[in-house]
N, C-alpha and C positions, 0 to 999 in steps of 0.2 A: 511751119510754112509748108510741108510736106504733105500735111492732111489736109490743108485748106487750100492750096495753090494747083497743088498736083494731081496726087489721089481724089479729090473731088472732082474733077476735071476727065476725071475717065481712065486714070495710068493707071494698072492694075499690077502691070510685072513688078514682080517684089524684088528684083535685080536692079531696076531702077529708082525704087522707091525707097531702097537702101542705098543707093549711090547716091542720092540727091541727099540723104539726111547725116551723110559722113561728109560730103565736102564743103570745106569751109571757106565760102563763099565769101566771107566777113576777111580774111585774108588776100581777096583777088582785086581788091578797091582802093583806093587813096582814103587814107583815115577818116579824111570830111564826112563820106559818104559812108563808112559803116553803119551805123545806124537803121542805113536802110538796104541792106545787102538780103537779107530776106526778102524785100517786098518783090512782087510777081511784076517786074520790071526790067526791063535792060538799063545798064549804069554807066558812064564814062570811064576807061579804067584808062588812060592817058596814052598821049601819040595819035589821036585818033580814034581810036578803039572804042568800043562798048562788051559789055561783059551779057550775052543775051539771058531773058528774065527767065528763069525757073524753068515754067512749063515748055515753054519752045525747046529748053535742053533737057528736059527729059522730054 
């Protein structure tokens, strides 16, 4: 997801592009939606809320 979503996209710093490949994003979601915790997307994470997609957080 890192190489495709982000780094492609122009994120060069390697402080982010190591931040983005250690956190587990796949843990921030209601199980339905793992699946697609990688994809370059904001996700519902409940209350309200949405978890913003990838590139926007780095």
């Amino acid at each position: 997801m890192v190489t495709h979503t982000i780094a492609a996209r122009g994120v060069r710093d390697q402080r982010v592009i190591q931040a983005m490949r250690r956190a587990p994003r796949h843990e921030l979601v209601p199980e339905e939606l793992r699946r697609h915790s990688y994809e370059d997307r904001p996700l519902p994470i409940g209350w309200d809320q949405t978890i913003s997609q990838p590139y926007i957080v780095a």
